[in-house]
C-alpha positions in Angstrom: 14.7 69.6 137.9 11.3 69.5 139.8 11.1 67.2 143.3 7.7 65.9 143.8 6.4 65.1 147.4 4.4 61.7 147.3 4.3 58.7 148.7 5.2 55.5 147.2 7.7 52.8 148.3 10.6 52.4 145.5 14.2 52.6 145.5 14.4 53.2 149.1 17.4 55.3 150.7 19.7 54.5 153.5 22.0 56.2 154.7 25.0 54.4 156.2 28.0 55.3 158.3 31.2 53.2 158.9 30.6 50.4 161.2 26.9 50.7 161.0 26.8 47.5 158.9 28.8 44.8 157.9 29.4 43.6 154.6 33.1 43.2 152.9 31.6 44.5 149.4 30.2 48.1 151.1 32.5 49.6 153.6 30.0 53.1 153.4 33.2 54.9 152.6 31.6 58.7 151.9 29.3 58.6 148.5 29.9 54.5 147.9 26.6 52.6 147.0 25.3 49.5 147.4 22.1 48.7 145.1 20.4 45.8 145.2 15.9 45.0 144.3 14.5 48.1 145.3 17.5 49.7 148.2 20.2 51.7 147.7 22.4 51.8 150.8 24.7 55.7 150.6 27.6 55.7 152.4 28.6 58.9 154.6 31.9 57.8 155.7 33.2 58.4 159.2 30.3 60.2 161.6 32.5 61.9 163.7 34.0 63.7 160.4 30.6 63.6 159.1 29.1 67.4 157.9 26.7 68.6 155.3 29.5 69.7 153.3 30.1 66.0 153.4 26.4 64.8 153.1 26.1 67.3 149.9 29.4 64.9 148.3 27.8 61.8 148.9 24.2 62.6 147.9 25.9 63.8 144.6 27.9 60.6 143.7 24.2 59.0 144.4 22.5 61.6 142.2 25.1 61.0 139.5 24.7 57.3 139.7 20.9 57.1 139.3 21.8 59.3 136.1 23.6 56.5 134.7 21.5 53.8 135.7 18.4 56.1 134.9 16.6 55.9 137.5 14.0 58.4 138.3 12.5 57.8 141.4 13.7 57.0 145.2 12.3 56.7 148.6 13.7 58.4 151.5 12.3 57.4 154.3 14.2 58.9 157.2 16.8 61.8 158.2 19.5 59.2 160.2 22.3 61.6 159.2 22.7 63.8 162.9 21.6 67.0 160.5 18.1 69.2 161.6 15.2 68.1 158.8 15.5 71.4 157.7 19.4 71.4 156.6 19.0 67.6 155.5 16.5 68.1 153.2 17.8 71.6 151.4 21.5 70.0 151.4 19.3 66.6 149.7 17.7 69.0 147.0 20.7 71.2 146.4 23.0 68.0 146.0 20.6 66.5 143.3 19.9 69.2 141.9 23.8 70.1 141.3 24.1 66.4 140.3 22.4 66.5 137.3 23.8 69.6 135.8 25.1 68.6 132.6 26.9 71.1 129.9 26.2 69.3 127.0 25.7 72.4 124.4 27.9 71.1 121.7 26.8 67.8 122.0 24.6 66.0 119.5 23.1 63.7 122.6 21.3 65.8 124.9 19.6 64.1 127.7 17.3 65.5 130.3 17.6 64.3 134.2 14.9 64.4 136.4 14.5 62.7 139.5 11.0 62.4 141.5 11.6 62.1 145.2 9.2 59.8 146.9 7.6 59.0 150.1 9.5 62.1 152.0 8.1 62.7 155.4 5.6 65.5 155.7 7.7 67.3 158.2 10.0 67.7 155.0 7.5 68.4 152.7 6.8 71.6 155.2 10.6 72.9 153.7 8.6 73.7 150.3 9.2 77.2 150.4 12.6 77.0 150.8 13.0 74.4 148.2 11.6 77.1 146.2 13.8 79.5 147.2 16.8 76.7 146.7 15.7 75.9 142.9 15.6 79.1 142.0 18.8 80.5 143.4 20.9 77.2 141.9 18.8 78.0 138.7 20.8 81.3 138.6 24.2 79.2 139.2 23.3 77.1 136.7 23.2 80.4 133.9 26.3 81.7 135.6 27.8 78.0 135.0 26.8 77.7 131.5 27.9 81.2 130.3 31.2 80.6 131.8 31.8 77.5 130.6 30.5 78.6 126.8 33.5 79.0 124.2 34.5 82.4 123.1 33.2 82.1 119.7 29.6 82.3 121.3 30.1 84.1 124.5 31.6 87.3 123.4 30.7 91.2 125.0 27.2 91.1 122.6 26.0 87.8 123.2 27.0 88.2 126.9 24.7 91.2 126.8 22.3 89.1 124.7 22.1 86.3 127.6 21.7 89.2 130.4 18.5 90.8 128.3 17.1 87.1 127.5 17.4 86.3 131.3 16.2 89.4 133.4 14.6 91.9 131.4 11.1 89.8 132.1 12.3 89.0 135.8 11.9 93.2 136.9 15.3 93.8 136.1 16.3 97.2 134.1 19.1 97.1 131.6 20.6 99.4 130.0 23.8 98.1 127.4 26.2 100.4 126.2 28.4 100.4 122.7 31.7 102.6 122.3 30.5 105.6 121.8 28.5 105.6 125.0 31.9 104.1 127.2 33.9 106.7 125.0 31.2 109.4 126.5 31.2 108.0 129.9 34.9 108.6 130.6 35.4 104.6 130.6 38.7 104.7 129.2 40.7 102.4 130.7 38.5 99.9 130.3 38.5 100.9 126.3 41.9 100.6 126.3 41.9 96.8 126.9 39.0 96.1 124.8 40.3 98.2 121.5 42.6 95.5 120.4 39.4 93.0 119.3 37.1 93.7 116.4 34.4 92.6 119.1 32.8 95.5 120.2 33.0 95.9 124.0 29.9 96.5 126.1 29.2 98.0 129.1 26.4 96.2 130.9 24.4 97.8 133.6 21.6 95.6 135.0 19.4 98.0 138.0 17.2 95.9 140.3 15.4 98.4 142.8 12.7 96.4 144.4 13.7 97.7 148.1 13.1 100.7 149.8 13.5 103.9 147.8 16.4 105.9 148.4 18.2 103.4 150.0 21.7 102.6 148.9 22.0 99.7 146.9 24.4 96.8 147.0 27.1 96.9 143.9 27.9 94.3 142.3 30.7 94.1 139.6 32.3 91.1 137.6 35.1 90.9 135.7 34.0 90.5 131.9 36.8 89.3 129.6 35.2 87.1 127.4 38.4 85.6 126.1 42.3 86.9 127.5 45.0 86.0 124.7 47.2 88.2 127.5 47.8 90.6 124.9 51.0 91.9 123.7 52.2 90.3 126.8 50.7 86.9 125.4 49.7 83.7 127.5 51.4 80.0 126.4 49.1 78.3 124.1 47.9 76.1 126.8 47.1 79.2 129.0 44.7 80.1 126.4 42.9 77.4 126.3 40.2 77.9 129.4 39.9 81.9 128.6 36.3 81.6 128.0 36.5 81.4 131.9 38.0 84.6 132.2 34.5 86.5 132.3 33.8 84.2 135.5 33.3 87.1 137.8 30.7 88.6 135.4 29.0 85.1 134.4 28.7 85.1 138.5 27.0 88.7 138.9 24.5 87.9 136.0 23.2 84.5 137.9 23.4 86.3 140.8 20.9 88.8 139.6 19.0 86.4 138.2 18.2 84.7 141.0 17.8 87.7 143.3 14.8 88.6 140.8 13.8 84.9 140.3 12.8 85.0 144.4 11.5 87.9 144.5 14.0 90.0 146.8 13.0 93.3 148.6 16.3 95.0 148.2 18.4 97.4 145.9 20.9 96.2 143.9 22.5 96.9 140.8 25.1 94.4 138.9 28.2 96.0 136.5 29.9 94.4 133.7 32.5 95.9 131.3 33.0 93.1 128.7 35.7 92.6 125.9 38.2 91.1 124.9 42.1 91.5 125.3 43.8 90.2 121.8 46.5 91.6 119.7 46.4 94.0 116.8 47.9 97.3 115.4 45.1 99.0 117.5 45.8 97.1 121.2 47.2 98.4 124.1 51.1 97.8 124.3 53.0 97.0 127.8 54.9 100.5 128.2 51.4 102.5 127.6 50.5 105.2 129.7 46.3 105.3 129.7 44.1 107.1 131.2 41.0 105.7 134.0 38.1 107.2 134.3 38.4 108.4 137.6 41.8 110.8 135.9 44.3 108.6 137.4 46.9 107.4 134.8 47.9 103.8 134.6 51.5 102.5 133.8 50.8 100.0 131.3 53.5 97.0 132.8 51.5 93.7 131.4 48.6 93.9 129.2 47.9 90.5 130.6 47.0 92.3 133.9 44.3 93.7 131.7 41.3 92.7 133.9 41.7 94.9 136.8 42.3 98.2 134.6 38.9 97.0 133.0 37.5 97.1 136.6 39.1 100.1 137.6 36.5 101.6 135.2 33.6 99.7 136.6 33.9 99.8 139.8 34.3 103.4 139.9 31.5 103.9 137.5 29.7 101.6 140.4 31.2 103.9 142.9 30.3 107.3 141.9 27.0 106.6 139.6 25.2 104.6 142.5 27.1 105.3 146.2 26.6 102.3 147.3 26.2 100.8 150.6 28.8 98.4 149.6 30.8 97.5 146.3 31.4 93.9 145.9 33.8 93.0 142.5 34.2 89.6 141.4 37.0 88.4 139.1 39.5 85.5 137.8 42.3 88.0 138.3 45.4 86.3 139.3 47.4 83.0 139.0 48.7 84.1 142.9 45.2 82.9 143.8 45.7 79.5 142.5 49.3 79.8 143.8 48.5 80.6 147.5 44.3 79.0 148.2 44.4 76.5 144.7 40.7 76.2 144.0 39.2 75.5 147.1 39.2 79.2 148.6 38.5 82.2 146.8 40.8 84.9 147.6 39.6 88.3 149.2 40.7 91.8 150.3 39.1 94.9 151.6 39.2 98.6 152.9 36.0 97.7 155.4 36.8 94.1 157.9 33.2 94.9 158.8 31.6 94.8 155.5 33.9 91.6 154.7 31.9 90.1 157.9 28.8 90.1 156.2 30.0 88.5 152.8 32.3 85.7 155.0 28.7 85.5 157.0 27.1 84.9 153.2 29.3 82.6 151.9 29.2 80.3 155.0 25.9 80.3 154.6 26.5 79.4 151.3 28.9 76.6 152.0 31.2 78.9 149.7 34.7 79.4 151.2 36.3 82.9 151.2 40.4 83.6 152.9 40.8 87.3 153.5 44.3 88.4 152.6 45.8 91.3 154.4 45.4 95.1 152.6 48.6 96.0 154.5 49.6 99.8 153.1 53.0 98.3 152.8 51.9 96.4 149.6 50.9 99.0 147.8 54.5 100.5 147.0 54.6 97.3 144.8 52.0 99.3 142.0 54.1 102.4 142.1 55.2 103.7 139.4 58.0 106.4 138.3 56.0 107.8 135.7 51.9 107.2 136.5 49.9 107.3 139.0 50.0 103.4 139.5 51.6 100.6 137.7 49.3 97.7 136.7 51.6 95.3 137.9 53.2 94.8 141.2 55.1 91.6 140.1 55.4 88.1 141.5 55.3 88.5 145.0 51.7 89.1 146.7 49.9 89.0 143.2 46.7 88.4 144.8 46.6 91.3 147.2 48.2 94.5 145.1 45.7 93.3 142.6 43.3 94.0 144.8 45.3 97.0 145.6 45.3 98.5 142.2 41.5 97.9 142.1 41.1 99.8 145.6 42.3 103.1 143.9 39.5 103.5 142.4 35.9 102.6 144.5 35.9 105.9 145.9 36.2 104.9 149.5 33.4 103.5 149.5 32.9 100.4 151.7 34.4 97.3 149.8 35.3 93.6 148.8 37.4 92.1 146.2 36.8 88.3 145.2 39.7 86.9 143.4 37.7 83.8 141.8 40.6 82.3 139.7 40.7 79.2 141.5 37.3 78.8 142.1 34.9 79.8 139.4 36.9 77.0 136.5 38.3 73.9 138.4 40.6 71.8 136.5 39.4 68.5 138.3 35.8 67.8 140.0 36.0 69.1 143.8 33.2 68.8 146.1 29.7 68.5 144.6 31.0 70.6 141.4 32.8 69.0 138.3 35.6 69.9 135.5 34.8 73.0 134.7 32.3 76.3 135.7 31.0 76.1 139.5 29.1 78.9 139.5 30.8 79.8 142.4 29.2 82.8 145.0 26.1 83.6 143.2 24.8 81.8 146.6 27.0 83.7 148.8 26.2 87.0 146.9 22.3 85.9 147.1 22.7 85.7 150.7 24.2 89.1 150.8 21.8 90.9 149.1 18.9 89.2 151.1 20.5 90.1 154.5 21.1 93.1 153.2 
């Protein structure tokens, strides 16, 4: 979607608190319209609860209703909403823009949205740079969003590659994908352990961007990469299966995120990690009871293979640990129900060794208007993944699923400086929230933009 700055009067904008008007058929309850000849009056609901968060919602409803009533251009004339020009117009862009994403791959009727945004004010149009900046980061949500919400029988560990190489390679970024033989070689076997039991090969995808200062330590980035979760052995309900293609959320986020770190151009060091597979049944897959092997020599008590994910990432994230020694390791994943249970799909879940290092992600994702709860990586937890005959047990149970996953994954980064994001509720909602709908949000690929550019 491209925004062009001209002037012409046509479907003019206004923007419309409670009170400010009275008519009994528009209340300007937040995102109601009222069209009529060539205005469209926005509601923004109550002004002393008003917020860009809010603004964002409203502008969306509108963007979502000119879709339907195909309409293509509007007029704003004025910023009457109490925000700075500056946040008003970015949250305008990033609200239409987020409007008109549509995933309509398996549809026969495709249509394209594009909206023209008239008669803006010069001191907006002066914001062109960071409506650059804007497009291109939400272009790299909008990958993350559509490989994530792509079923299993077309996002699977080599098309997932496939999308990384079609979407970076020409953008400065270095990949390098590894087969079986090459994770067999590299000591991955933990991870190999979960992906054995599909006749999808598993791949181990390493995506280097080192555009910053040489030497310097780069930022980590790892995301979860089951491409479809049956739960093995220890299988899901048939309905649980159903949204699996989500399950490679946390990678789908690290491969937009990449993206649009190299779309804008970013002076910095960073290097993104996926190990993807899938965990099915067969005579070859892992069995609940299995002792396995990780590849930092720690053995693993096998106690659910549907807590395959994190053993997958114990793999990566020490490969990310060890490999690069990184200034920080972030991992991304949609690793536990608890999630759901405890922040339901509003927060995303996090724990970490450093509280420091956590500041700057919280500091990103506010930016970002992406919201993060820090759960506490109190040493008592921990006794919950021990286990009488391994090193760790890949379970800890019911209680505090959220943080002894996050536990687990902590055994193996090495020390180094580091931040968990448990995604489950966020990355797949099961209703439309916010400015997102049904479906892949794309969640963080802002919040992990802003990282790497304050980084």
């Amino acid at each position: 979607m491209k925004f062009n700055f001209v002037c012409k009067d046509k479907n003019q904008v206004k923007f419309i608190f409670k009170g400010q008007i009275e008519n009994k058929f528009f209340k300007a309850n937040k995102g109601e319209i009222l069209a009529w000849e060539d205005e469209i009056c926005l509601g923004l609901g109550d002004e002393d609860k008003f917020s860009k968060e809010v603004f964002k919602e409203a502008v969306c409803s509108l963007g979502k209703f000119l879709n339907e009533k195909e309409v293509s251009e509007i007029s704003i004339n004025e910023n009457s909403t109490k925000l700075t020009d500056k946040d008003f117009t970015l949250a305008l862009v990033e609200a239409f823009v987020v409007s008109s994403y549509d995933f309509n791959y398996y549809k026969s009727d495709k249509k394209e949205n594009i909206f023209n945004l008239v008669n803006l004010d010069e001191k907006f149009a002066e914001y062109k740079i960071d409506i650059d900046e804007l497009e291109k980061i939400l272009c790299g949500q909008f990958l993350t969003r559509d490989l994530v919400n792509l079923r299993s029988n077309d996002i699977y560990p080599e098309t997932l590659a496939n999308k990384a190489v079609e979407n970076l390679q020409d953008l400065g970024v270095e990949l390098k994908i590894y087969g079986v033989k090459e994770i067999l070689s590299m000591g991955l076997t933990a991870f190999y352990e979960v992906a054995k039991g599909s006749d999808k090969e598993p791949k181990f995808i390493v995506m280097e961007y080192f555009k910053g200062e040489s030497g310097k330590a780069p930022l980590a980035l790892v995301g979860k990469g089951l491409t479809y979760d049956a739960g093995g052995y220890s299988i899901k309900t048939s309905a649980g299966m159903k949204t699996m293609n989500s399950d490679m959320g946390g990678s789908g986020t690290v491969i937009g995120a990449m993206k649009a770190i190299a779309l804008n151009k970013l002076k910095v060091n960073v290097v993104g990690i996926v190990a993807a597979c899938e965990n099915l049944i067969s005579g070859r897959a892992y069995k609940p009871g299995d002792i396995i092997k990780a590849r930092n020599g720690m053995s693993i008590d096998v106690d659910n293979t549907d807590a395959e994910g994190r053993i997958t990432l114990a793999d990566a994230v020490n490969y990310a640990a060890t490999e690069y020694k990184p200034a920080l390791l972030v991992d991304l994943a949609t690793l536990t129900g608890a999630a759901l249970v405890a922040l339901g799909e509003t927060y995303t879940a996090a724990v970490t060794n450093n509280k420091e290092s956590f500041k700057k992600v919280l500091n990103a994702s506010k930016k970002s208007d992406e919201k993060i709860w820090l759960l506490p990586n109190d040493p008592f937890y921990k006794t919950y993944n021990e286990s009488e005959n391994a090193d760790v047990k890949n379970s800890g149970g019911r209680l505090a699923g959220s943080i002894t996953a996050g536990q687990f994954i902590e055994n193996f980064v090495e020390d180094y400086s580091w931040v968990h994001l448990d995604i489950a509720g966020t990355a797949y909602l099961s209703a439309p929230q916010g400015i997102n709908g049904k479906g892949a949000t794309g969640v963080h690929v802002k919040t992990l933009y802003e990282l790497a550019k304050e980084f």
